[in-house]
N, C-alpha and C positions, 0 to 999 in steps of 0.2 A: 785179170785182177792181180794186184801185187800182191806178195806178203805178208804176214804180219812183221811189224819191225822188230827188231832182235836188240834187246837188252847187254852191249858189250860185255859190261862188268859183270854178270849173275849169267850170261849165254843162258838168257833163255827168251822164249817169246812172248807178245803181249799183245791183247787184243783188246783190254782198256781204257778206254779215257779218260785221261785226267782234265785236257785243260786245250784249246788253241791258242798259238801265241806267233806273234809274228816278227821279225826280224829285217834287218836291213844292211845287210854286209855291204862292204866299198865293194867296189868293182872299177876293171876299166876302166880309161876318158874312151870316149868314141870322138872325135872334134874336137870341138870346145868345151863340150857339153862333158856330163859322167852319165855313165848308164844306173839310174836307179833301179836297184834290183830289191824287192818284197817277196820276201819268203813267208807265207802263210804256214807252218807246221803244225806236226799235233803234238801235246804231250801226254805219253803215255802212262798208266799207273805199272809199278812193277810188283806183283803178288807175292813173291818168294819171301819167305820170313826171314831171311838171314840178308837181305839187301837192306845197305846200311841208306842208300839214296831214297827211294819209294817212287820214284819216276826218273823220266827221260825224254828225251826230245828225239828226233828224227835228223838224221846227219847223213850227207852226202861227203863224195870224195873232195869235192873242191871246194864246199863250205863244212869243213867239220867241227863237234860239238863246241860251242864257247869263242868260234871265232868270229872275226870283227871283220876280215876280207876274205876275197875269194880268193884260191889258184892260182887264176892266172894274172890276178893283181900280186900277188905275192912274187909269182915267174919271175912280172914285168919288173916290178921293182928291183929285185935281184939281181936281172939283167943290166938295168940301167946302172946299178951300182959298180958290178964286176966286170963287165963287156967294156961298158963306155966310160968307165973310171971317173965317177961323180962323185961327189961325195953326199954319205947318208943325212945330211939336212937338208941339203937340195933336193932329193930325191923326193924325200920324204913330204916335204913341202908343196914338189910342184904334184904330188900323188897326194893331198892332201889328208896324210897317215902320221901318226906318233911315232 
């Protein structure tokens, strides 16, 4: 059984729900194709009186709170930039990212 998820900002834990919401970060090309990736999460309510938010969402290492890509889209992009001396519209473009 996992955890309950931990509240960054107030460290503390939560075993309330507030709400399911689902997400859809860029990821990878795999081929030609992109790998569509759906994140199902929960959102939590945060109890502590002095929490100025009142919830939160569940965050991993390679998709964290608020972000739009993953990891190793991020990595790759970086790579593509700095390795193989692209330039950031092209990259940006053929990774179809802002």
């Amino acid at each position: 059984m996992r955890p309950p998820p931990r509240h960054v900002l107030v460290r503390g834990v939560s075993t309330s729900v507030k709400a399911r919401v689902s997400t859809t970060p860029k990821d990878i090309p795999y081929g030609e194709g992109r790998i569509l990736l759906r994140w199902n999460k929960t959102r939590w309510r945060c109890r502590e009186d002095y929490c100025e938010r009142g919830s939160f969402t569940e965050a991993i290492e390679q998709v964290p709170r608020r972000a739009r890509t993953t990891g190793r889209l991020r990595t790759q992009i970086g790579a593509a930039i700095g390795d193989a001396a692209r330039s950031v519209a092209e990259v940006a473009a053929s990774h179809e990212v802002s």
